[in-house]
N, C-alpha and C positions, 0 to 999 in steps of 0.2 A: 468461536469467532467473536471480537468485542464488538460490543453493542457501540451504534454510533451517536452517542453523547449530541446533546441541541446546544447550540453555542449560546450562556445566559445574555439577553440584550445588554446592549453598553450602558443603559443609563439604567439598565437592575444591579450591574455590578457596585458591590459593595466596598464604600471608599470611605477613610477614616481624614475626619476635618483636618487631624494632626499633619497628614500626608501633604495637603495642600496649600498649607503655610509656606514654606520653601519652596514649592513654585513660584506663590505669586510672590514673596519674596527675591527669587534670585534671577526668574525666569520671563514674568511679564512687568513687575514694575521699572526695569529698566528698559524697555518697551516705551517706556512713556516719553524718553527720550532721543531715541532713536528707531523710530516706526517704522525704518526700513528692515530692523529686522523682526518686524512683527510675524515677515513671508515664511521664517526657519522656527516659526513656532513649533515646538514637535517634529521638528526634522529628523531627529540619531531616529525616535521611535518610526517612523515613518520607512525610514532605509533600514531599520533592523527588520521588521516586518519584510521587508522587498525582499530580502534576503534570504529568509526563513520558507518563502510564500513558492514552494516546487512538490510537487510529490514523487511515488517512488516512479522510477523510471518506465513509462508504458514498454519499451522496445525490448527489456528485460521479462515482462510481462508475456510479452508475445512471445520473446524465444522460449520460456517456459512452455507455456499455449502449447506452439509449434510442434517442442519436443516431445510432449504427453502425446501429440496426434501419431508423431510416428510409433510410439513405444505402442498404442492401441493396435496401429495397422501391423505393427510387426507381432505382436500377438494373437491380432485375429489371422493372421496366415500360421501359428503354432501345428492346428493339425496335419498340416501340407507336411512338416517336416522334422515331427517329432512321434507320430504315428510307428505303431511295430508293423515289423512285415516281415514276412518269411520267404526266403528265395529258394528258388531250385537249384540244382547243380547249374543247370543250360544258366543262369543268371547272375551265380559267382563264378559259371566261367568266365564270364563276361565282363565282369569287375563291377555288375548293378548296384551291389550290395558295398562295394566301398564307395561308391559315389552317393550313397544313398546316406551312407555314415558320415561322410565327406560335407553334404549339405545339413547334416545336422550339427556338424561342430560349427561349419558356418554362420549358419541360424544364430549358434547360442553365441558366440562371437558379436555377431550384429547385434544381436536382445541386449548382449553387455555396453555396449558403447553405448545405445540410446539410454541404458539405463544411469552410466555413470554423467552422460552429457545433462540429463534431466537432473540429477542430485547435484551435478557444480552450478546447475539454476537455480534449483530451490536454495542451497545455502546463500548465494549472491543476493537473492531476492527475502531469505531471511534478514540479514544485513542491512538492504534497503529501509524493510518493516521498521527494524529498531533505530534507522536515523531518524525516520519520519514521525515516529512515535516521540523522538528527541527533538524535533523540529516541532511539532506542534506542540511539546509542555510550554516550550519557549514561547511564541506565537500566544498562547492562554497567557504567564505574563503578560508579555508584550500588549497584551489585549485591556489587561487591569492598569496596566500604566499610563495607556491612553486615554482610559476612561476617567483617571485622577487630572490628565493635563485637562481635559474637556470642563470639568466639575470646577477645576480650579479659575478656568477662564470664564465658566458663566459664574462663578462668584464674584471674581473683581471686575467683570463687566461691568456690575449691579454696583461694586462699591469705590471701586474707584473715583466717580464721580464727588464724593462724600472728602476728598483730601487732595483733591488737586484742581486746581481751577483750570476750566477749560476756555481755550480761543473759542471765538464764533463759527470760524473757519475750522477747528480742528473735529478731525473726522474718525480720532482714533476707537470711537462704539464701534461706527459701522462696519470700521474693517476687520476690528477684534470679534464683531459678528458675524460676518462673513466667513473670518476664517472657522471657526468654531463650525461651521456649518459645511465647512470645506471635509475636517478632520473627520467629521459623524460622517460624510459621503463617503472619504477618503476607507474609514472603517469598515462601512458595511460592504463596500466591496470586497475589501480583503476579507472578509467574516464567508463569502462565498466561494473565496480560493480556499481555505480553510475548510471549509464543510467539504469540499472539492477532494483535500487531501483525504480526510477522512474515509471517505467511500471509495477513493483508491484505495488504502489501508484493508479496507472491508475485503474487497475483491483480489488483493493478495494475501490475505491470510485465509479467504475460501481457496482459493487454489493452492497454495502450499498446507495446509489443513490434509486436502483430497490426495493430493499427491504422496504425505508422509505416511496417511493409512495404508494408502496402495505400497509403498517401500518398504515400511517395517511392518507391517501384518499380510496384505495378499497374496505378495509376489515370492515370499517366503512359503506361504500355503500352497500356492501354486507349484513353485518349485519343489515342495513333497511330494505331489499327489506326482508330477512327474516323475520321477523317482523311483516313486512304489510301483508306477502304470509300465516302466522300462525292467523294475527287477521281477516283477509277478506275472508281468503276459499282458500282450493286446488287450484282452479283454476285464483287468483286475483293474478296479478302483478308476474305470473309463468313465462315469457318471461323477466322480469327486472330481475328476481332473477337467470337464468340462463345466463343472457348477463351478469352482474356483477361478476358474479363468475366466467366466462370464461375469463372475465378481468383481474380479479385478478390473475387466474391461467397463462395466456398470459403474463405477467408482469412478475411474480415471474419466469418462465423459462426463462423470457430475463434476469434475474440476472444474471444465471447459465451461458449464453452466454460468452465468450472473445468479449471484443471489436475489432473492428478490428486498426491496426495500422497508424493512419491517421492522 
């Protein structure tokens, strides 16, 4: 499962003076002239971010969840209906013995759909993982771009004064202040939907992790020891087919687990 990455602070990110040229070239010096749109400072990155700023879907999450609980409960009822037995004549006169074979193709019928219901989640929810994982490269940009508008706006803060003369009346420090100070709040908020996504991330790749062991290794093990337990006698290989299944089931509830935060 990936390790959950500490997001570097915005004013540790590393920004090159070059970068910042053409901002304050094309982005705040005309600024100086028309202060009304001082408000759309960093607006595209602002709405790029809003946009990016979801993680993977909880409700897919849950129907995953869901699905593992039934596949668990339908396997903790396995012995009910997958058990050998031997009947008397009085019992296949009776037809005990086809309803007994009757509720084990059942069985394995029902085991199949939870099984294929849980793997059309895991893939769905594999899918999700790799948007999200696409959503926050993006968002890390996104995160270095704003830390260049920010750097670049407390530099011509400082020097703009130095080549334009100011009215008495003109207010355009403190609101160039202001906003700067708007953009660093506006940040750190998003910086916590962000760590947000991530630990969803975390918590779907424990459960789909748990889930793929139990698919492609247990339930296959299990399905043998079944197998051997129906071709060799009630009582052959009864101890493997009960240890693999408590495997499996052991597994699948560690899905359902939280990881802890480590």
């Amino acid at each position: 499962m990936p390790h959950v990455d500490v997001l570097v602070p915005l004013n540790e990110i590393a920004v090159d003076p070059a970068d910042l040229l053409p901002i304050k070239r094309n982005e705040l010096v005309p600024l100086l002239n028309d202060q009304y749109k001082l408000n759309h400072y960093a607006d595209a990155l602002i709405q790029a971010q809003s946009a990016l700023l979801h993680g993977i879907d909880p409700k897919l999450m849950q129907q995953l969840s869901q699905s593992i609980e039934q596949l668990i409960q339908t396997l903790s009822e396995s012995k009910k209906y997958l058990k050998q037995r031997k009947f008397n004549a009085l019992q296949k006169w009776l037809g005990i013995d086809l309803e007994f074979g009757s509720s084990q193709v059942e069985y394995y019928k029902n085991l199949d759909r939870h099984l294929d219901r849980a793997n059309q989640l895991s893939q769905r929810l594999q899918i999700e993982i790799q948007k999200s994982q696409a959503r926050f490269a993006q968002l890390q940009g996104l995160r270095g771009q704003m830390a260049r508008y920010i750097a670049a706006a407390e530099e011509f803060l400082n020097e703009y004064p130095g080549f334009v003369q100011q009215h008495p009346l003109d207010n355009f420090a403190e609101r160039l202040s202001k906003k700067i100070h708007s953009l660093r709040t506006l940040q750190a908020s998003n910086d916590i939907a962000i760590t947000q996504m991530q630990l969803s991330q975390q918590l779907s790749f424990a459960l789909l992790d748990r889930f793929k062991e139990a698919q492609q290794v247990l339930i296959p093990a299990w399905q043998y020891h079944v197998q051997q337990s129906q071709k060799n006698g009630p009582d052959a290989s009864l101890e493997k087919l009960d240890s693999s299944r408590e495997n499996l089931i052991k597994t699948l509830r560690k899905s359902l687990e939280k990881p802890s935060k480590s």
